[in-house]
N, CA, C and O atoms as CSV, one atom per row, in Angstrom:
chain,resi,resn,atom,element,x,y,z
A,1,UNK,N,N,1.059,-12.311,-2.440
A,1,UNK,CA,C,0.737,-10.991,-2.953
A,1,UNK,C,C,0.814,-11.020,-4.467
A,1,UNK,O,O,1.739,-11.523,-5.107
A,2,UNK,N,N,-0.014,-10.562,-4.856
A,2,UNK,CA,C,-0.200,-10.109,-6.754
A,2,UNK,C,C,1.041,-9.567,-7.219
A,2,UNK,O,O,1.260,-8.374,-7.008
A,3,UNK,N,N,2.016,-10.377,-7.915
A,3,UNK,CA,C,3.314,-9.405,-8.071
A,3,UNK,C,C,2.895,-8.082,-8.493
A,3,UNK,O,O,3.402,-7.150,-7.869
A,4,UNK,N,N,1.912,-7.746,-9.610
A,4,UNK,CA,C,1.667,-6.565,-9.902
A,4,UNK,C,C,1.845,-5.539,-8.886
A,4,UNK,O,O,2.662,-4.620,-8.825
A,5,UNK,N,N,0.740,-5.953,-7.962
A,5,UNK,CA,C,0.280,-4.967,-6.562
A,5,UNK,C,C,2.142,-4.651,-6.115
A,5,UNK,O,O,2.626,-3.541,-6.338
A,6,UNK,N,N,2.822,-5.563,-5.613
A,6,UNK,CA,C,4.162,-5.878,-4.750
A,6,UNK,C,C,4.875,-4.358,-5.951
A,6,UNK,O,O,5.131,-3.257,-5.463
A,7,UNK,N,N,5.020,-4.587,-7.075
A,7,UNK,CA,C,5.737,-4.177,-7.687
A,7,UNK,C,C,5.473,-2.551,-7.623
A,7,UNK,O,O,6.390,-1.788,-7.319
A,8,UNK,N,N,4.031,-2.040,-7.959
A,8,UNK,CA,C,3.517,-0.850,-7.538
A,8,UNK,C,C,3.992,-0.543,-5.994
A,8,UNK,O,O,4.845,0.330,-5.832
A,9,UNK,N,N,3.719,-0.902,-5.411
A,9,UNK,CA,C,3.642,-0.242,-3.737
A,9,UNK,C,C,4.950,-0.167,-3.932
A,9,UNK,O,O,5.298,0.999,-4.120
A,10,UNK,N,N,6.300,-1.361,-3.981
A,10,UNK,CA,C,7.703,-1.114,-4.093
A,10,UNK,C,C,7.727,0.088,-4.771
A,10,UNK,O,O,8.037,1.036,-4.051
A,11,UNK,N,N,7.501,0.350,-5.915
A,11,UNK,CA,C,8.266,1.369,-7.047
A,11,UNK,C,C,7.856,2.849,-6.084
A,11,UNK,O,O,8.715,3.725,-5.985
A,12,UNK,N,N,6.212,3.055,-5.271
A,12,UNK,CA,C,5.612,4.245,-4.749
A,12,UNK,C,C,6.779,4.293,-3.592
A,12,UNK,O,O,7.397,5.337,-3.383
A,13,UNK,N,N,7.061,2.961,-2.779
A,13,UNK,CA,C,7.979,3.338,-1.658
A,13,UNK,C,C,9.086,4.301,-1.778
A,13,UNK,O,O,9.374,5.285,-1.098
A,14,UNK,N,N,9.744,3.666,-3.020
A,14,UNK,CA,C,11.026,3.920,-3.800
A,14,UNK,C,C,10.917,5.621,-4.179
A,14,UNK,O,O,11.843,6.431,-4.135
A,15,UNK,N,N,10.079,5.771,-4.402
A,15,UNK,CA,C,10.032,6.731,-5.714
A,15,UNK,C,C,9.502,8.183,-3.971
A,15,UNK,O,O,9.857,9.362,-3.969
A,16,UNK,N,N,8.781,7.603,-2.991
A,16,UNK,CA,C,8.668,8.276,-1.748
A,16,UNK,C,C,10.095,8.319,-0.905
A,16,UNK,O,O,10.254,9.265,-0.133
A,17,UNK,N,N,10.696,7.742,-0.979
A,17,UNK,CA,C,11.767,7.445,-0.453
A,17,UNK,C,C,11.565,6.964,0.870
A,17,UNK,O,O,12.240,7.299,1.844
A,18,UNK,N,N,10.368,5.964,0.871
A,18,UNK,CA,C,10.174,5.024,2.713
A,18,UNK,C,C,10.246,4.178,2.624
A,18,UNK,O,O,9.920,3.607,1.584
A,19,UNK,N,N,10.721,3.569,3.667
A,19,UNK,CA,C,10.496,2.737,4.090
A,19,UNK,C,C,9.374,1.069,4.685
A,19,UNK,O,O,8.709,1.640,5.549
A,20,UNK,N,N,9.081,0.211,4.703
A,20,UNK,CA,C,7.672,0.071,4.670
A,20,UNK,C,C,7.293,0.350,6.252
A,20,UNK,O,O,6.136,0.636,6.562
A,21,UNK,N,N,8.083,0.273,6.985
A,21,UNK,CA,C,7.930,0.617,8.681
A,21,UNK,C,C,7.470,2.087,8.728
A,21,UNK,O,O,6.573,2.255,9.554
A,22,UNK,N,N,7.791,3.038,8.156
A,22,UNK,CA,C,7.332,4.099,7.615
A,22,UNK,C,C,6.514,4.488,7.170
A,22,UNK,O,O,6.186,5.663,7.337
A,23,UNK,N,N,5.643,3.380,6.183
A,23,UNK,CA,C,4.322,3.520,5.549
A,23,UNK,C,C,3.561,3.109,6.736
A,23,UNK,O,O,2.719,3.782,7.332
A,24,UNK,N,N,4.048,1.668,7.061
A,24,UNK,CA,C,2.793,1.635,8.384
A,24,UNK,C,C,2.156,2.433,9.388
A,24,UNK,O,O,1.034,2.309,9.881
A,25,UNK,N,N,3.208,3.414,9.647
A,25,UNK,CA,C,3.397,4.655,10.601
A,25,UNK,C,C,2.179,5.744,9.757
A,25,UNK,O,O,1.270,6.330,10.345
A,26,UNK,N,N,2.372,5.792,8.715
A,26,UNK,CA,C,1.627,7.121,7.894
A,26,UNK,C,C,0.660,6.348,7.799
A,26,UNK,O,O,-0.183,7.067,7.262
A,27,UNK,N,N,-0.123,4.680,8.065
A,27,UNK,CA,C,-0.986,4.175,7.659
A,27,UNK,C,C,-1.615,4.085,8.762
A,27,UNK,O,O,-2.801,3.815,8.577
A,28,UNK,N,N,-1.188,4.248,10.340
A,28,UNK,CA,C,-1.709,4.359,11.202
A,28,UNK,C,C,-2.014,3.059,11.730
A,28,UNK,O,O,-3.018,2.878,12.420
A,29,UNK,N,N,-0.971,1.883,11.361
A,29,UNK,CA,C,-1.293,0.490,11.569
A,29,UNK,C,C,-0.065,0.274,12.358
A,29,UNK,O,O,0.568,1.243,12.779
A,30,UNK,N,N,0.464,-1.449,12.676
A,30,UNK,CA,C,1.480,-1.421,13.616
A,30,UNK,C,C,1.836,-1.873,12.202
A,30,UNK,O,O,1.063,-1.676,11.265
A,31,UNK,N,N,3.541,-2.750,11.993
A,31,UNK,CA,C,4.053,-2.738,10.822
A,31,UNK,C,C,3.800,-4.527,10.308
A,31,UNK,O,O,4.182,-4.974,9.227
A,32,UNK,N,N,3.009,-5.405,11.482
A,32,UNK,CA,C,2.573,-6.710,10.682
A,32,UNK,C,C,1.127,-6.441,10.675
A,32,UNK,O,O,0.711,-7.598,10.616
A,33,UNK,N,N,0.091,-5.702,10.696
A,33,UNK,CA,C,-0.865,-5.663,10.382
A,33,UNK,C,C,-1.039,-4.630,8.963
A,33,UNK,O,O,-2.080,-4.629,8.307
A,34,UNK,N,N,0.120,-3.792,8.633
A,34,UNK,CA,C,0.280,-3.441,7.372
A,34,UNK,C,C,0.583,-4.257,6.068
A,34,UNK,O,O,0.093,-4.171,4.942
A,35,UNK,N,N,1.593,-5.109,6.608
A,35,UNK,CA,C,2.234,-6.311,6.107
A,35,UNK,C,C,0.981,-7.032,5.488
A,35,UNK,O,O,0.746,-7.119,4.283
A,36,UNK,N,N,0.201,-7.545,6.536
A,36,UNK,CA,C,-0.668,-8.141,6.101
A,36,UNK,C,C,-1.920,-7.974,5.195
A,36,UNK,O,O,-2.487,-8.704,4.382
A,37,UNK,N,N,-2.113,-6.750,5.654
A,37,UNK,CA,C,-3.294,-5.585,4.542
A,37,UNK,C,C,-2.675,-5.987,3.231
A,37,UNK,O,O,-3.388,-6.444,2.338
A,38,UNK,N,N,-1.132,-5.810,3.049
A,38,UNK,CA,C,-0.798,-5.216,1.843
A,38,UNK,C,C,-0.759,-6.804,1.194
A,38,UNK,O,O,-1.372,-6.953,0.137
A,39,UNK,N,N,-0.296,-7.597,1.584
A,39,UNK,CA,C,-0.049,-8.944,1.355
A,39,UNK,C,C,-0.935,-9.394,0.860
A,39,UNK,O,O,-0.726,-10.029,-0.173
A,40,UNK,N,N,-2.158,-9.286,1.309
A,40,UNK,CA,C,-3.983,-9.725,1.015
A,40,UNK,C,C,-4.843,-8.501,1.047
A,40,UNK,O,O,-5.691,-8.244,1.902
A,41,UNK,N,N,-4.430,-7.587,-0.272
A,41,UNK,CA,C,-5.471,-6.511,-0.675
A,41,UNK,C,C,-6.414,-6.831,-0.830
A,41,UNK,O,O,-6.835,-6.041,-1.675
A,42,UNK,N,N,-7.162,-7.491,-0.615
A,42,UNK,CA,C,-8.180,-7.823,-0.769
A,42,UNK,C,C,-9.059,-7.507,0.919
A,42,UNK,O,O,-10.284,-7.438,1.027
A,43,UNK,N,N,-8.084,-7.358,2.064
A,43,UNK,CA,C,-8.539,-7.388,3.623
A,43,UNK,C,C,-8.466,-5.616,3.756
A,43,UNK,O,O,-8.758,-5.045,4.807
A,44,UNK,N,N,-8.070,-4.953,2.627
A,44,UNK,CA,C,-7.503,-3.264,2.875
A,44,UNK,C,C,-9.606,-2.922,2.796
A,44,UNK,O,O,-10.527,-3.442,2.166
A,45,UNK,N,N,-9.496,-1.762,3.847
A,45,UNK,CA,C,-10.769,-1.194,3.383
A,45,UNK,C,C,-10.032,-0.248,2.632
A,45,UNK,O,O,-8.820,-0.053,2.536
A,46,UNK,N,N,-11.393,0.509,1.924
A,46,UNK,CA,C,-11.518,1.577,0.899
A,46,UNK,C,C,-11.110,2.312,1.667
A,46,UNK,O,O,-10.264,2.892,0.987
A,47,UNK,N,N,-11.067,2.804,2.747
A,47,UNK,CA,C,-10.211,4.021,3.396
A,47,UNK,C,C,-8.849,3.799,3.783
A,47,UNK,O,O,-7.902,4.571,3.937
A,48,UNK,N,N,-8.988,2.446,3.912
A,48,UNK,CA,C,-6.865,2.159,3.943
A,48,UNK,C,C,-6.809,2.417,2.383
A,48,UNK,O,O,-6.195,3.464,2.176
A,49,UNK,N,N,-7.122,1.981,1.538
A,49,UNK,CA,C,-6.524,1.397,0.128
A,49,UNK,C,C,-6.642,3.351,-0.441
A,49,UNK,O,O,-5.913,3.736,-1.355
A,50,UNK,N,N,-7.431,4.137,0.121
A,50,UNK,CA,C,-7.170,5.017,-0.505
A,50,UNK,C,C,-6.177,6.396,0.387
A,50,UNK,O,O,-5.812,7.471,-0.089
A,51,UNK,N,N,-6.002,5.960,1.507
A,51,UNK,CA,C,-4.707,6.434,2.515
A,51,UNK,C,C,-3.317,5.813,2.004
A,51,UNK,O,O,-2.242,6.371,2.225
A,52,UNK,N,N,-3.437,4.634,1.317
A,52,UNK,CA,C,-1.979,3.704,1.117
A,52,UNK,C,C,-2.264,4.767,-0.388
A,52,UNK,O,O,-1.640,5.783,-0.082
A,53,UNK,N,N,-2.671,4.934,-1.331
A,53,UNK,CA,C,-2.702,5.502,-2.302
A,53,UNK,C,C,-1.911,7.080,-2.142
A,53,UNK,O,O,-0.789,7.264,-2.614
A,54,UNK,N,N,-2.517,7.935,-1.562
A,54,UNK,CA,C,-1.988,9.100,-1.122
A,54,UNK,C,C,-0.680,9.363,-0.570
A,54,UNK,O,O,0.143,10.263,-0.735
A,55,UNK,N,N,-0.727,8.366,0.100
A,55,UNK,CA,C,0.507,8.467,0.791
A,55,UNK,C,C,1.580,7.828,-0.426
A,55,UNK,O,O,2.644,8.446,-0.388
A,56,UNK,N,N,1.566,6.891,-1.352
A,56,UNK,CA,C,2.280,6.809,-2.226
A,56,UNK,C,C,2.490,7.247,-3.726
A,56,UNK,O,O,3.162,6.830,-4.670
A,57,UNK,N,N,1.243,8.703,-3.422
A,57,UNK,CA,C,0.577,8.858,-4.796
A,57,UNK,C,C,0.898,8.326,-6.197
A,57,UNK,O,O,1.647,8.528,-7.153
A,58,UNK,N,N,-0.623,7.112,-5.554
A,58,UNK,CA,C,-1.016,6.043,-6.616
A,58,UNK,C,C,-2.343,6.514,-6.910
A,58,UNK,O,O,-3.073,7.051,-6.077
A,59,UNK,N,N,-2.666,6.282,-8.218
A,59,UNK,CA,C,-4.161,6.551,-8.256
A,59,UNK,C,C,-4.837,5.668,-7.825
A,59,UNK,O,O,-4.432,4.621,-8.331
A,60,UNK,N,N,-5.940,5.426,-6.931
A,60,UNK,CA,C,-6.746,4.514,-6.529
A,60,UNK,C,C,-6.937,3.481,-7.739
A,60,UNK,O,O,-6.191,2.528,-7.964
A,61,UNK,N,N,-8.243,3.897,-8.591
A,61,UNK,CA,C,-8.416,3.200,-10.001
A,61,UNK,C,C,-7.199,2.500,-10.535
A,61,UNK,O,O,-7.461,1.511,-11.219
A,62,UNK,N,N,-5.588,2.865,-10.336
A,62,UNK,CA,C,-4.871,1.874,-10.714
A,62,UNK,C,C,-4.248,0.846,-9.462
A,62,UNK,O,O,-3.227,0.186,-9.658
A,63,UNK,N,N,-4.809,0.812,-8.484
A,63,UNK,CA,C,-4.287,-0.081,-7.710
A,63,UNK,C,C,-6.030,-0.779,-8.045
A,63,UNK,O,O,-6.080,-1.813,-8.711
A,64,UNK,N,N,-6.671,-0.473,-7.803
A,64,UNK,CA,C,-7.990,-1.193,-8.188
A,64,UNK,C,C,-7.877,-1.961,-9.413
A,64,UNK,O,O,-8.470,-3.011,-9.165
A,65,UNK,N,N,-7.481,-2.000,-10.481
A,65,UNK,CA,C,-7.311,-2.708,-11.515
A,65,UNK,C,C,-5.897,-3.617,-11.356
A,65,UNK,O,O,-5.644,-4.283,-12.360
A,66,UNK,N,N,-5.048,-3.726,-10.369
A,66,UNK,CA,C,-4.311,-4.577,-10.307
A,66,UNK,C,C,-4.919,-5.614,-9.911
A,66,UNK,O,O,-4.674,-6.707,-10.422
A,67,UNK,N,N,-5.979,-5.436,-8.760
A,67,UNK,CA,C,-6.757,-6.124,-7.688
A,67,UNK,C,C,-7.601,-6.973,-8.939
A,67,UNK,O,O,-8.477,-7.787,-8.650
């Protein structure tokens, strides 16, 4: 994973106060196929990557420029 990316999603978890078993749940995934999305952003569609956004309100455009 892009430390950048790792470091964002951590700080959104943090700052949400979840868990990542938790995000998977709000992501509508099981919790190793989240794992794995998040691991290789590059496999997220535009409707995960902008559900993982919301749910950690991130701006899209800045998880896109980590990528």
């Amino acid at each position: 994973m892009n430390e950048k990316l790792k470091n964002v999603i951590e700080y959104g978890l943090f700052k949400k106060k979840l868990t990542k078993s938790e995000l998977a749940e709000y992501m509508n995934m099981s919790y190793p196929t989240m794992l794995n999305k998040i691991n290789n952003a590059a496999s997220l569609k535009i409707s995960e990557a902008e559900r993982l956004c919301k749910i950690l309100n991130i701006e899209l455009t800045e998880l896109l420029k980590i990528n």
